[in-house]
N, C-alpha and C positions, 0 to 999 in steps of 0.2 A: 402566609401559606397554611398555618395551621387554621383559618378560618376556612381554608380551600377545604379542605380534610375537614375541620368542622362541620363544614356545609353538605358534604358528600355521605358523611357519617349518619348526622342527624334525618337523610331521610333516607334511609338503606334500609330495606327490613330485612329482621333481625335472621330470617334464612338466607339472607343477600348479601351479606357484611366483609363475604372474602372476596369481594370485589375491589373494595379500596384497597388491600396489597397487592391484587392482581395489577390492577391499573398501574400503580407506579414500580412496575419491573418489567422492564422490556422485556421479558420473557415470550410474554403474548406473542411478541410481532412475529417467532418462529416458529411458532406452535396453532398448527392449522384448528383444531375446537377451538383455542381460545379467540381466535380472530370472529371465527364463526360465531362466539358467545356476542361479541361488542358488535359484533353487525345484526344480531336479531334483535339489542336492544333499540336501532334506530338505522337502517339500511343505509337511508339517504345520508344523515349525518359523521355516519360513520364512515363512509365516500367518499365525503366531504374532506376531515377530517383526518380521519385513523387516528386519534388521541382520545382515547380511553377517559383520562382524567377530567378531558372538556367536556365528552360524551356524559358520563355521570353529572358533571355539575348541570349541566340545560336539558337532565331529560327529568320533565317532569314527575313527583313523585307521586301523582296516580298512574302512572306508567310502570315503575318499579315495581307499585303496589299490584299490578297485574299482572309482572313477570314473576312475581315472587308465587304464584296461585296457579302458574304455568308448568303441567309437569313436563311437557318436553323441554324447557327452557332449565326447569329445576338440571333434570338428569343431566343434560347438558352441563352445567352448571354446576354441580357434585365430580362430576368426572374429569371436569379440568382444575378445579379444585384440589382433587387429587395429585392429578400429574403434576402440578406447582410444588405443591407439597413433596412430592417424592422427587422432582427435579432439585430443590433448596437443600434438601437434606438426605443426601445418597448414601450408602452403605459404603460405597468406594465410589472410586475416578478410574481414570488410566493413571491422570498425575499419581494420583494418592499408591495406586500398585506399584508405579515405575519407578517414584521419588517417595518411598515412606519418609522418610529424616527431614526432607525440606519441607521449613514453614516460613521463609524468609520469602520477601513480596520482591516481583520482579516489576518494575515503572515502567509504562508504557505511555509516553510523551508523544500528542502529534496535536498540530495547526486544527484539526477538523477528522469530526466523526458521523459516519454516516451511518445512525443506529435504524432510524425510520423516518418517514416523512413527519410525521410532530414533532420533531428535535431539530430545526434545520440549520444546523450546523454544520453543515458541507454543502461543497461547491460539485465536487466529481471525484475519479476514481480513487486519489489518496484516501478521500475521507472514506469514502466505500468500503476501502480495503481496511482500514481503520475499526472499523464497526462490527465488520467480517472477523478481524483479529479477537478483538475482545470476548463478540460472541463465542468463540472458537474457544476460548479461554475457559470461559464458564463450563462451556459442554464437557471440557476435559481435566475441570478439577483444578488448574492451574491459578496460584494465588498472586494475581497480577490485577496489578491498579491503573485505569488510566487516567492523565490527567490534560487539560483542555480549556480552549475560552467558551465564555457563553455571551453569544452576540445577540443585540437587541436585536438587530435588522436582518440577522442572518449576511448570505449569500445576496440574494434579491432574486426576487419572483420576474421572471422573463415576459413582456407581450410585444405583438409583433403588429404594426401598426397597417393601416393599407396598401404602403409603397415595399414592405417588409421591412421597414426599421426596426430594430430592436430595442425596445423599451426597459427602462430598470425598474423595479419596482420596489421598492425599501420599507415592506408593512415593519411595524413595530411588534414585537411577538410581546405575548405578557409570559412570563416564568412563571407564573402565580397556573395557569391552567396547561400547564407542561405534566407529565410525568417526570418531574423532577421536584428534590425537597431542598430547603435552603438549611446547610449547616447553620448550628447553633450554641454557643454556650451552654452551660447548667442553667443560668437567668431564665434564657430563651431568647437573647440578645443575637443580633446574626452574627458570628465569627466571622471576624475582618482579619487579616493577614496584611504585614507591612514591606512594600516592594520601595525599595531604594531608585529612582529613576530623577536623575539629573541634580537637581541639589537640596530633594525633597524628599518624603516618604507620601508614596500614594495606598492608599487602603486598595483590598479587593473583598469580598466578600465570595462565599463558596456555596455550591449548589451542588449535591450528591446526584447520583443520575444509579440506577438500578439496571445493570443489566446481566438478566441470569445471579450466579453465583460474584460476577464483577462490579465492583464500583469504581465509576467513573466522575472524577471529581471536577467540576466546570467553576474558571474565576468569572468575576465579570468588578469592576471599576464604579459603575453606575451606581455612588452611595454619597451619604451627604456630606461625608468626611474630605472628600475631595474637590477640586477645584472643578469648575463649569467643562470646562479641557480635557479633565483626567478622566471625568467621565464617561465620557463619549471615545478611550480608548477600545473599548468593543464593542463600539456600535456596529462594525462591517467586517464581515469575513473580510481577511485578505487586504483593507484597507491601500488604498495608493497613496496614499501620504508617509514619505517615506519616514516624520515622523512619528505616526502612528503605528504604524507597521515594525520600526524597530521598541515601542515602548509596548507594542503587544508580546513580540517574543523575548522580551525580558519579563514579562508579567506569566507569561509561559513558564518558559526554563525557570529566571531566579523565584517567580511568586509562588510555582508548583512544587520546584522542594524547600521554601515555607511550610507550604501548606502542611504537605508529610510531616515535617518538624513537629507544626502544632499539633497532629493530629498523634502524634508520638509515634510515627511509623519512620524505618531507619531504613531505609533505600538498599537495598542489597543488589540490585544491577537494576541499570539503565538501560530502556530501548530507545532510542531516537527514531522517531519515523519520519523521516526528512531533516533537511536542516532545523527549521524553523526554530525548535524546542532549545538548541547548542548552549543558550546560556546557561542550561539549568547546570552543566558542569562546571561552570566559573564559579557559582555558587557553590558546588560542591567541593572545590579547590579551597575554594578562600575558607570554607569549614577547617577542611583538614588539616590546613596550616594554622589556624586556630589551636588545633590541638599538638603543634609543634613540628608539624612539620616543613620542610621549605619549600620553594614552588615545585621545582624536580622531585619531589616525592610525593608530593599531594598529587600530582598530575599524573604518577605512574599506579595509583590507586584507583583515582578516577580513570584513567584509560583501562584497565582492567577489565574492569567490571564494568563495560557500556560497548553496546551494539548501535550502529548506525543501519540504516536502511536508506541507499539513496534508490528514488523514485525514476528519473529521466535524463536521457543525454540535453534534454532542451534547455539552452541556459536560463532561460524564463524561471524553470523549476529549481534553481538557484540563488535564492536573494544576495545580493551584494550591495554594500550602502556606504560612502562614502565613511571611510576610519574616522574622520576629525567626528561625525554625525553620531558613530557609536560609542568613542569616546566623552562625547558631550552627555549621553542619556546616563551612561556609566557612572559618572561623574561621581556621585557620594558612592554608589559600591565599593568604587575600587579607590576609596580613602586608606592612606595607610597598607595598600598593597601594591605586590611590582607591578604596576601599569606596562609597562612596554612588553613583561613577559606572559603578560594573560592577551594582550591586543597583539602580540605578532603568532598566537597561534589561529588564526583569524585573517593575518594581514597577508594580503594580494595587492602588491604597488601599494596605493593610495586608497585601496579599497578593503572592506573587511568583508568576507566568501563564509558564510554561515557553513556551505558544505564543507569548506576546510576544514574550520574550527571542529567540526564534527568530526570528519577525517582524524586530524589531528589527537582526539579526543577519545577516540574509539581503537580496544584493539580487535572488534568483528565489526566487519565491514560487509556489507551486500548488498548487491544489486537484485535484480525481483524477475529476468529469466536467465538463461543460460547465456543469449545472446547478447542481454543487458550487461551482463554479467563481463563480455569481452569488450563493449563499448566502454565500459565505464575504466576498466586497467588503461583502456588507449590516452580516455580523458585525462586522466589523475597519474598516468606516468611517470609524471615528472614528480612526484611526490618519493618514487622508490626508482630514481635516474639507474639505469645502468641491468636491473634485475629484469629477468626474463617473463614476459608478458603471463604466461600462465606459471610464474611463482607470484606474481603479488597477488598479496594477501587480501583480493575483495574475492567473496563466496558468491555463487549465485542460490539463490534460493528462491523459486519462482513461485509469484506467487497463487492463491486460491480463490475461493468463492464459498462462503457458509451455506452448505448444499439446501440445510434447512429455510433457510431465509429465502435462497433463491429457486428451487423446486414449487412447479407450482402445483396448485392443491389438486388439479385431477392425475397430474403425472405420479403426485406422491401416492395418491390411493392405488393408482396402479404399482407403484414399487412397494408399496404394502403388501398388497396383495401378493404378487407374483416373488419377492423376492424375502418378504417379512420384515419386520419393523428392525432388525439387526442394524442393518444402513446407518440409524438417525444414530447412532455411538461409533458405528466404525464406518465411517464414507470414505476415507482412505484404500480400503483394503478393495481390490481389482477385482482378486477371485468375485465378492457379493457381486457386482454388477453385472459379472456374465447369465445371472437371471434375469436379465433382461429380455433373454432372449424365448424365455417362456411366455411372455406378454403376449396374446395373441394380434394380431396386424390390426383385424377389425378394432380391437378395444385400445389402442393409443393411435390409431389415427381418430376416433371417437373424443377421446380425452384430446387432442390439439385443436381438433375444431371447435370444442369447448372452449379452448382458452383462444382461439382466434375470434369467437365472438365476442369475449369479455375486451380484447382489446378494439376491436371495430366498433363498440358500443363507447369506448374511453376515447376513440379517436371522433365518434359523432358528437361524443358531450362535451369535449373542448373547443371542437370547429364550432359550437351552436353557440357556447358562452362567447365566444370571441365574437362572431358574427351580431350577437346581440350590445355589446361592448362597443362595437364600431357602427353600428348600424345598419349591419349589410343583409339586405336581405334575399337569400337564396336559399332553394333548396340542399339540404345537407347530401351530403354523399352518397351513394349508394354500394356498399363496398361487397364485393360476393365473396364468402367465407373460403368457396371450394379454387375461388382463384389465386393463384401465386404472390401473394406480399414479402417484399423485399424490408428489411428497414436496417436503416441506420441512424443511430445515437450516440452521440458521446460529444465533447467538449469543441467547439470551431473554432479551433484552432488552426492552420493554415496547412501546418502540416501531413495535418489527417484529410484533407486532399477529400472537404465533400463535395465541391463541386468534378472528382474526375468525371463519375458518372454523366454529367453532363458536357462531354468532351464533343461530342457527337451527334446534335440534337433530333436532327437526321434520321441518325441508323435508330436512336434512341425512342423516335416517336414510334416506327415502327414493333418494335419491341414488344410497347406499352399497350398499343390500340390494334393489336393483333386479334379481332373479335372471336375466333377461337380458341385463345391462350394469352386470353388479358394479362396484364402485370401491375401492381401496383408496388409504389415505392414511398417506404414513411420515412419523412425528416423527425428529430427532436434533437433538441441539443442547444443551451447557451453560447455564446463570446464573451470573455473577460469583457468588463465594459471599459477596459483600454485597450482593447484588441480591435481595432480598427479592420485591418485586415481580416481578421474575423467576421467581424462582424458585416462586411461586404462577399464575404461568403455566404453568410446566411441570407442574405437580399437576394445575392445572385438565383439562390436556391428556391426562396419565395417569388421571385420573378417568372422562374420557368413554372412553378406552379401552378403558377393564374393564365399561361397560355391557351389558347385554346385545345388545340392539341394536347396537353397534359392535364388540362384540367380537370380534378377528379380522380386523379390515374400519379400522379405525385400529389404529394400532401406533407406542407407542414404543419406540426402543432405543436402549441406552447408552452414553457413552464416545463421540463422533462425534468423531474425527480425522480424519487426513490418508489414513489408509487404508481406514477406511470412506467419507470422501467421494469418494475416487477411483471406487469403486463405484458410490457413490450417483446423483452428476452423470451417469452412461452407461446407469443402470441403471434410471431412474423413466421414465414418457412424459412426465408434467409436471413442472414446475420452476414450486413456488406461492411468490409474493416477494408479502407483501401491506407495507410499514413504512410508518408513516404519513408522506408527504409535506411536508417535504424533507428528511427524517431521516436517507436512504438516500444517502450522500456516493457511493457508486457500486454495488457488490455486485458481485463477479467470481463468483459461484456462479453467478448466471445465466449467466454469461459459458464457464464449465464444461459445463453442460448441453446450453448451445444448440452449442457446438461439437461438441458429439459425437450431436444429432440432435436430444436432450429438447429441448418445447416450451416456452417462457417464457409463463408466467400471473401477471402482472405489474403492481404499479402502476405508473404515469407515473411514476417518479421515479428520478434516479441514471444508470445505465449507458442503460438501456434507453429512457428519451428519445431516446439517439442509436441504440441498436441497433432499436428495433422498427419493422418497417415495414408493415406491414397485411397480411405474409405469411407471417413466420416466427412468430406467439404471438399472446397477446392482452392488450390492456390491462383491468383491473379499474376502473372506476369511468370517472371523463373522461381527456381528453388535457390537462387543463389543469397549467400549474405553480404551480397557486396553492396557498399551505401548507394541508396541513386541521387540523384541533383532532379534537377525540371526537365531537365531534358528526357526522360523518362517516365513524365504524364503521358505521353501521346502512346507511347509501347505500352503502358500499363490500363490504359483504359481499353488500346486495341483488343488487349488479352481480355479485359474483364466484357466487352460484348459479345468474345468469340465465343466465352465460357458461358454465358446467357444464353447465347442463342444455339449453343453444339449440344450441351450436357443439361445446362442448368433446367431450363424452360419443358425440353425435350422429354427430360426423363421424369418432371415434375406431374405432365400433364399424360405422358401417353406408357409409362411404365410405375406404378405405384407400387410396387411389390417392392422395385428397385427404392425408389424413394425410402418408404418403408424401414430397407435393410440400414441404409446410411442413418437413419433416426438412432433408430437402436446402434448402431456403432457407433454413433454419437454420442450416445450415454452413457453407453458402458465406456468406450476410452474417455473421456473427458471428464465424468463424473467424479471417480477416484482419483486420477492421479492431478487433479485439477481443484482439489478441495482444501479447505484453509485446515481441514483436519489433518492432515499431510501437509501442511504449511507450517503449521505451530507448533507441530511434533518435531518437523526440523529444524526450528529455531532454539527448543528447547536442548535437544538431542548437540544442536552443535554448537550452540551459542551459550544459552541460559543455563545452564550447567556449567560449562567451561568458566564462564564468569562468576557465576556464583563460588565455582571453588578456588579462582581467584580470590575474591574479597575473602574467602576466608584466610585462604595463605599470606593477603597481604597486609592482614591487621591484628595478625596472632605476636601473639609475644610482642606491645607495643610496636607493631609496624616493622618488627625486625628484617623479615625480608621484604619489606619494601625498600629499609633502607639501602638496604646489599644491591638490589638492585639499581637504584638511582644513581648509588655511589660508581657502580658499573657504567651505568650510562654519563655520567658525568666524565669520565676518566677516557670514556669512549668518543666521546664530542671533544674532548681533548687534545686527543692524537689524533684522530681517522684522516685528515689532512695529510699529515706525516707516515703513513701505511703505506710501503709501496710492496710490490711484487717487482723486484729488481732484475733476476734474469729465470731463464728458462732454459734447462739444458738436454738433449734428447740423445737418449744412447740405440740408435736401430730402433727405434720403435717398442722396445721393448722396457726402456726405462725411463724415466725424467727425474729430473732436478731442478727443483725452485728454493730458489732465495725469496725470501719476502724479511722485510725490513718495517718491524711492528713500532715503534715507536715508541717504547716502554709499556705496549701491553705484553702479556704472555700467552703463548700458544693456546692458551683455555679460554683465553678471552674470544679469539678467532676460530674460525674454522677454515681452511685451503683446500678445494677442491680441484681436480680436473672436472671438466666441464668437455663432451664430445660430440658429436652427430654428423649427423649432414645439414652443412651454414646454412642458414637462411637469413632473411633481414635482418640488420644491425646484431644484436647481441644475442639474436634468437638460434635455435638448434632444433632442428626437425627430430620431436621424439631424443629428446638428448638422453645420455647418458651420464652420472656422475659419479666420481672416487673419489671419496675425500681420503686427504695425505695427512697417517698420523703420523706419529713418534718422531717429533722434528730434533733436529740436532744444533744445539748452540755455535755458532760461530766467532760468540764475542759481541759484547756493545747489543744492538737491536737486532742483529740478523741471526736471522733462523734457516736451516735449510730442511727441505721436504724431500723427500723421496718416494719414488714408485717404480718398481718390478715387478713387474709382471706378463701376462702374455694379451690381456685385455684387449687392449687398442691395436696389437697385431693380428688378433683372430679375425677384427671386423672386416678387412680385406676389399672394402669400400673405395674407387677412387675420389670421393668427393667426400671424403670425414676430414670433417677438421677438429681441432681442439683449443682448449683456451685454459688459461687457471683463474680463478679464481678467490678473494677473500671477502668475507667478512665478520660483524661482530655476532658473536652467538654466549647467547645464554641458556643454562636448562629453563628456566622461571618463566622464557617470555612465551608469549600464544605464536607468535610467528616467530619465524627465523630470518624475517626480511621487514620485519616491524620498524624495524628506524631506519628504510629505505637506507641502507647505506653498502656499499658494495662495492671491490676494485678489479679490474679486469688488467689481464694480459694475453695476447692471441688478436687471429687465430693465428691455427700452420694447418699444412697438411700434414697427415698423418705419415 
């Protein structure tokens, strides 16, 4: 690596030289001059490309020696020089104003990070989100680390053969011509870190990655220290070999806080983004018992201070692997420690649930919209048996899109202009975006035909490589800017229902070859290449393509990355999201689109529950959130050609004012309240503070209330079997009386509620209300009795109130009051 940097150095001249740090800090890839700087040094290649650090090494240096004699090039060149500079080292943050005191690093753990197409370390939207986080991170100050694998082969590069098969492709990427640098000893030796995995130690070696103010620290196995096997543990995102796949996310989790160890950084809270990372708390467990503590207390430190984020109701999005298989990897880790009580926070039957152990492990939990948010308490229920749907404790926190990353560059001159650069630090805030509405018509319908030629020019330059790849010789496409393009992108998966559109091929063709009001509709989008069913979706889709009838008029193209979706989202008028209902845990592509004008044609489900309002898009089928099955393709596609052909098509081609208006109310609602900047404010605002002032309460004075607590919870797992609520006695409505029989805890240990409303299913209460019952009175031995007077529950005058009591264990110390899912019911009655 330093010969890469040697090589890049030695022919820079000497007015050119702040290019090598520019290069390796993603910074670039949000910041519209700097893109602009690396595409005048070589337009094609950097096309090609977008890797800064490979652009430098193959562009020759009589070329440099011309840029450097270049004043446009210079000034250019001075002035993002600048902004770097004053973006690395700011006067303040938001963090630094909101949080002076903290300098403790919050870990930000995930499978895959989607920084820019040169890094290709991600498959689809987690890593997206992923990348979006981080950046988000940097922009606001926050001193968060993430860490990550670095796969030789990536994901794999998608081609689509003549019949539409889908091809994998596995280049081998060299790290050496990445924007990334390999950690290093003082020597200059690569720093290897040692991961325990089955009844050996595998080395990994570590790769720094730049981005913004953030470091992102990537393992990777491929070194000479290891066996031919061990190697080739990151060779493939995502890996199907189950075990590869579990000796990666040990190399994750337990190699990643190594890594921190050697680096001498001391973990102050954990984010989990998905399962995958879980182990890294086993290691942190086994630390702290190290330092004397027992399992129950090391476990309620680490639960503390660590955030989960699960991603989808799809159990896909769930790893589960046979227990004896992750026992087997574990093997020398967990020498010398309790095995059964670190593998049964994990264990499901015979199987061991990454999301559990997470669950388990975690005391903030979220799901990524509102709607996710109620899918996922249905899922995981049985986790907190008996507790009311909206008291367990998963948050929704929906999530964003880094506006900078995803705005494209003529939208952004127009929000420059018309609204001032203010946006690029506060894209949260709603008020800025109603300047939108100053933008005149003519100049952002001007700025989208811009960007729909840049993508009709990325959709001609894929169909032509392909065609030339296969042999096929035809003329390319001929796509008319001013005509209606539809598209759809995202992962083919089954779910996400891409063939509805093609329900109808019929009403469909008419549609499309309507020679007044043509339509065009773009595919992009991979299959897991063990998604069978998938990937018979995508044929089906390349099938209807090649019809005659649609030929030209549908269009698939290959390989849909990061840099063709940047494209894509600014470049279609519609944004078609059909996934079947409630499968869609959020979709930030809508979120992409509608920010930069494209319309959202959209089921009810996910993000767009909260975003749609009757003015920026349209909903496909009802407003309902009730789940659908198959039986509900044929209704859902009926709705989405009525919507085509009533509103969509109508007002696209023969009312443009109207169009128009919905752009702009596209961006102003969607922009703000759809931004990871408003994402990561509330992670921090509810999570990463809360935990942070966990770990410090739970390791002050040698762990002293940790202990208090564990010893709570141990004493609580004790009795809670034996905790009954024995009777219930009612005086006129006006009073009650509860016996509850603790079992040798004490009324501080509990809490006894009335619990009231109008019943609904099972344990739930429409809008309940609650009393909790203090100042219990001893009866002797375990029984307590409770008391309530008052006129409450007689004023509500309701015939359908019912009531219930309730108990369970409460402490001031814990983040939830329903944290150890545990809870006793008696009830109902009527009132």
């Amino acid at each position: 690596m330093e010969t890469v940097v040697n090589q890049i150095k030695s022919k820079l001249p000497e007015n050119l030289e702040g290019l090598l740090d520019l290069a390796y800090n993603y910074w670039w890839s949000w910041n519209r001059r700097a893109t602009k700087l690396w595409e005048k040094i070589d337009p094609e290649h950097w096309w090609e490309y977008k890797n800064p650090v490979k652009l430098l090494l193959d562009t020759p240096e009589e070329r440099l020696k011309e840029l450097s004699k270049d004043d446009d090039f210079i000034n250019l060149y001075e002035l993002v020089i600048d902004q770097f500079r004053h973006y690395m080292n700011p006067e303040s943050t938001w963090f630094s104003t909101n949080y002076p005191k903290w300098e403790e690093p919050v870990i930000y753990l995930c499978m895959e990070y989607g920084i820019s197409k040169s890094l290709p370390i991600y498959s689809g939207g987690l890593g997206i989100l992923a990348g979006d986080h981080i950046k988000t991170a940097s922009d606001l100050g926050i001193p968060l680390i993430a860490i990550g694998l670095l796969y030789k082969h990536g994901y794999f590069k998608q081609e689509i053969d003549k019949d539409g098969k889908q091809i994998e492709v596995f280049p081998e990427y060299n790290p050496e011509e990445m924007p990334i640098k390999p950690l290093t000893t003082e020597k200059g030796k690569p720093l290897l870190i040692e991961v325990p995995i089955e009844d050996r130690i595998v080395y990994a070696r570590a790769f720094e990655v730049n981005v913004g103010r953030v470091k992102l620290y990537l393992l990777d196995t491929d070194v000479p220290q290891n066996s031919p096997d061990d190697r080739t543990i990151c060779d493939y995102l995502y890996n199907a070999e189950i075990d590869k796949r579990i000796k990666q996310e040990i190399l994750l989790g337990i190699g990643g806080m190594r890594l921190l160890r050697m680096l001498g950084i001391d973990p102050a809270v954990i984010h989990l983004n998905e399962g995958h990372p879980a182990f890294a708390n086993f290691q942190r467990i086994a630390w702290y018992m190290e330092e004397g503590l027992n399992f129950l207390e090391a476990l309620t430190v680490v639960r503390g201070t660590t955030i989960f984020t699960t991603h989808t109701p799809v159990p896909a999005g769930h790893d589960k692997f046979p227990i004896a298989e992750v026992e087997k990897r574990l093997a020398k880790f967990l020498e010398g420690l309790p095995k059964d009580e670190f593998l049964n926070l994990g264990r499901e039957g015979d199987q061991f649930n990454m999301t559990l152990l997470s669950i388990r492990t975690s005391s903030y939990v979220n799901a990524v919209s509102k709607l996710h948010s109620k899918v996922t308490k249905e899922m995981w229920r049985h986790l907190w048996n008996g507790v009311p749907l909206d008291e367990i404790p998963v948050e929704g926190i929906t999530n964003g899109v880094h506006t900078k990353t995803w705005l494209h560059n003529e939208i952004k001159k127009l929000v420059d202009r018309y609204i001032g650069r203010v946006w690029r630090d506060y894209a949260e805030l709603e008020g800025l975006w109603y300047g939108v509405e100053r933008i005149p018509d003519e100049e952002l319908w001007e700025a989208h035909l811009k960007a729909k030629r840049e993508f009709i020019e990325l959709i001609k330059r894929k169909i032509k490589e392909r065609n030339e790849r296969l042999g096929i010789e035809e003329p390319l496409p001929e796509i008319d800017e001013n005509a209606l393009i539809i598209g759809f992108a995202r992962r083919f998966a089954t779910y996400k229902r891409a063939t509805l559109i093609l329900t109808d091929l019929e009403r469909l063709k008419k549609i499309v070859n309507n020679p007044e009001r043509p339509v065009y509709i773009i595919f992009g989008g991979k299959a897991h290449p063990r998604d069978e069913a998938g990937k018979e979706f995508l044929r089906k889709v390349y099938e209807v393509s090649q019809m005659p009838e649609f030929k030209n008029k549908i269009m698939v193209f290959e390989n849909y990355d990061m840099g063709s979706a940047r494209a894509m989202v600014a470049g279609v008028d519609v944004w078609l999201n059909n996934p079947r209902r409630p499968l869609e845990a959020s979709g930030t592509s809508g979120m992409k689109a509608g920010l930069n004008g494209v319309l959202n044609l959209s089921v009810y489900d996910g993000w767009w529950v909260e975003g749609y309002n009757g003015k920026n898009g349209w909903v496909i089928g009802d407003e309902s959130l009730e789940p659908e099955t198959e039986k509900d393709n044929i209704r859902d596609a009926q709705s989405l050609y009525n919507l085509l052909e009533n509103e969509v098509i109508p007002t696209y081609y023969e009312n443009r004012a109207r169009w128009i208006y919905m752009m702009k109310e596209s961006i102003k609602s969607i922009a703000p309240r759809f931004s990871t900047h408003r994402m990561v404010k509330e992670y921090v605002d509810k999570f990463y503070s809360k935990a942070l002032a966990n770990a410090i309460l739970l390791q002050r004075d040698s762990f002293k209330a940790t202990r208090e607590i564990a010893s709570w919870k141990a004493k609580i797992f004790n009795s809670w079997d034996k905790v009954e609520i024995e009777r219930i006695i009612t005086h006129d409505a006006t009073g009650v009386e509860v016996i509850v029989n603790l079992d040798g805890l004490s009324p501080e240990d509990v809490k006894v509620e009335i619990y009231y409303g109008v019943k609904a299913e099972g344990y739930a209460i429409e809008k309940p209300y609650v009393i909790e019952l203090k100042h219990p009175q001893s009866l002797g031995g375990n029984r307590w009795l409770y008391r309530y007077e008052g006129n409450a529950l007689k004023n509500l005058g309701h015939p359908c109130w019912h009531y219930a009591v309730r108990v369970y264990p409460y402490h001031d110390k814990l983040p939830h009051k329903f944290l150890l899912g545990l809870i006793k019911w008696k009830g109902f009655f009527e009132l």
